[in-house]
C-alpha positions in Angstrom: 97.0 245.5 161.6 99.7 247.7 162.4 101.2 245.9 165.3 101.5 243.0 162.9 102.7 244.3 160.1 105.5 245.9 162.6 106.0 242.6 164.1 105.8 241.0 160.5 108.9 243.6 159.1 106.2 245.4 156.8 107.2 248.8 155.9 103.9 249.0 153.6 100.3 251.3 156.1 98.5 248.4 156.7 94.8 249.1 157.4 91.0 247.7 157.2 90.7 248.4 153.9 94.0 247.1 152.7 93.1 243.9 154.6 89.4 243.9 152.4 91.1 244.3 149.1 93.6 241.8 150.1 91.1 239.0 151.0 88.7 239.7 148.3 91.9 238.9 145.5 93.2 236.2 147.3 89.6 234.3 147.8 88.7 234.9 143.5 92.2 234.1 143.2 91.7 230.4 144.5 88.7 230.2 143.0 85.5 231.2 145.2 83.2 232.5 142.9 82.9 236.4 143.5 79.2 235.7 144.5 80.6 234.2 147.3 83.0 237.1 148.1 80.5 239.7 148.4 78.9 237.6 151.0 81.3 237.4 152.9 82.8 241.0 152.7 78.8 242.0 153.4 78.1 243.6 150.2 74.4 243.4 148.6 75.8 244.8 145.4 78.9 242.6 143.7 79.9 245.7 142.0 80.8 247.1 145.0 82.6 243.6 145.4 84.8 244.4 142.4 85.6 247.6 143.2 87.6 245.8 145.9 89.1 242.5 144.4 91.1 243.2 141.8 91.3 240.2 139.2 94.8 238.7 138.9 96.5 237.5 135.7 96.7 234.3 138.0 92.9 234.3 138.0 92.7 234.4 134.5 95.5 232.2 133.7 93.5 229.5 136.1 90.0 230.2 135.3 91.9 229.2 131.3 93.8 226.5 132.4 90.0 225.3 133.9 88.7 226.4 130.6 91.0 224.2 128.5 90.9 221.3 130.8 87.3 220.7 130.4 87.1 221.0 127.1 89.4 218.2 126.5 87.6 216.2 129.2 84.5 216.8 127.0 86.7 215.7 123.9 88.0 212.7 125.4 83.7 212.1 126.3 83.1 212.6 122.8 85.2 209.9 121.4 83.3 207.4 119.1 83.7 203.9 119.9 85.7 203.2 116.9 88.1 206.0 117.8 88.9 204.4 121.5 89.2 200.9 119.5 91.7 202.5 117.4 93.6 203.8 120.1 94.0 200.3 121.7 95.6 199.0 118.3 99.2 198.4 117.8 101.6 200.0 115.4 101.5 197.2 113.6 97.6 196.8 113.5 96.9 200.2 112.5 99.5 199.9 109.7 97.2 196.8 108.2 94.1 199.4 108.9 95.8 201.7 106.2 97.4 199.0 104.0 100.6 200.4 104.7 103.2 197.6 104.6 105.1 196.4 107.5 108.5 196.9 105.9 108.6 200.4 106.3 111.3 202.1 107.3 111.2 202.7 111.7 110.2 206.0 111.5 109.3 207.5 115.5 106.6 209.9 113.5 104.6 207.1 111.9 101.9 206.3 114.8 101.3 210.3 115.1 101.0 210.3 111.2 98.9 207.3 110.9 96.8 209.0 114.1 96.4 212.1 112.0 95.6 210.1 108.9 92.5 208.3 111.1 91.1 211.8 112.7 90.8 213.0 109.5 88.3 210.5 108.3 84.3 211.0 109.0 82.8 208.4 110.7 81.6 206.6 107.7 84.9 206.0 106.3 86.5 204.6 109.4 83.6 202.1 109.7 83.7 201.3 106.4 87.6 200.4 107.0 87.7 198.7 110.5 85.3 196.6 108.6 86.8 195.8 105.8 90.0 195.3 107.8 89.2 193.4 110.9 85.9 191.9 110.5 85.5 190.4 107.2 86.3 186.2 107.0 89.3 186.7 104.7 90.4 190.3 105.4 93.1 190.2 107.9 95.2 187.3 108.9 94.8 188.3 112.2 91.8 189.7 114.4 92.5 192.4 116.6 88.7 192.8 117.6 88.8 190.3 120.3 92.1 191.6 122.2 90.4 195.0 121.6 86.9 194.2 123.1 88.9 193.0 126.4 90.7 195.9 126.5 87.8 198.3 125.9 85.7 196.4 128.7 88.6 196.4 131.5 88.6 200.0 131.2 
């Protein structure tokens, strides 16, 4: 370890042990489970294991970003079918969903508002207005349930 550290221009001892510490962060670091360290450094107890590998602020900032990412994947799961038909609505259809008129000002904020407005309902209430919207005979002049259907089966 030595002659390569030399060779290397490293001022720092490098030994064994360094080199055990050193692999043990790096491997929990990327993300092999500490179970799998200890194997492989030989130990039979993994609190000998983490004596040796320090945890990282990386490794907690990943194993969080992981955290946070599959949570949202579960959100996006969790989705009711009338909150994926919403999102496949345009401006202008989720205006008539609300009643809002079409002559409002152009306001960049409206779809995030009118997206807030719709999260905020239980489920009742946004079934009780897609119907009353888009599938009664003489509700809307237009019916956005059959460009949404397509959509919702090509993806």
């Amino acid at each position: 370890m030595k002659e390569i550290g030399t060779v290397c221009g490293i001022d720092k001892n490098l030994s064994y042990h360094l080199a055990r510490h050193t692999f043990a962060t790096l491997t929990l670091t990327k993300g092999v489970s500490i179970e799998s360290v200890s194997k492989m450094l030989g130990h039979t107890n993994i609190k000998t294991t983490q004596i040796y590998a320090r945890i990282t602020d990386v490794k907690v900032s990943n194993d969080m970003a992981s955290f946070a990412e599959k949570l949202e994947q579960k959100k996006i799961k969790s989705k009711s079918n009338l909150d994926k038909l919403f999102e496949c609505l345009s401006l202008g259809e989720k205006m008539a969903l609300f009643n809002l008129p079409a002559t409002l000002s152009d306001d960049p904020e409206r779809t995030k508002r009118i997206s807030f407005m719709w999260q905020s309902l239980s489920e009742e209430e946004k079934s009780s207005l897609w119907t009353n919207t888009f599938e009664k005979e003489d509700a809307f002049s237009f019916k956005p349930m059959m460009k949404v259907q397509k959509l919702a089966v090509n993806q």
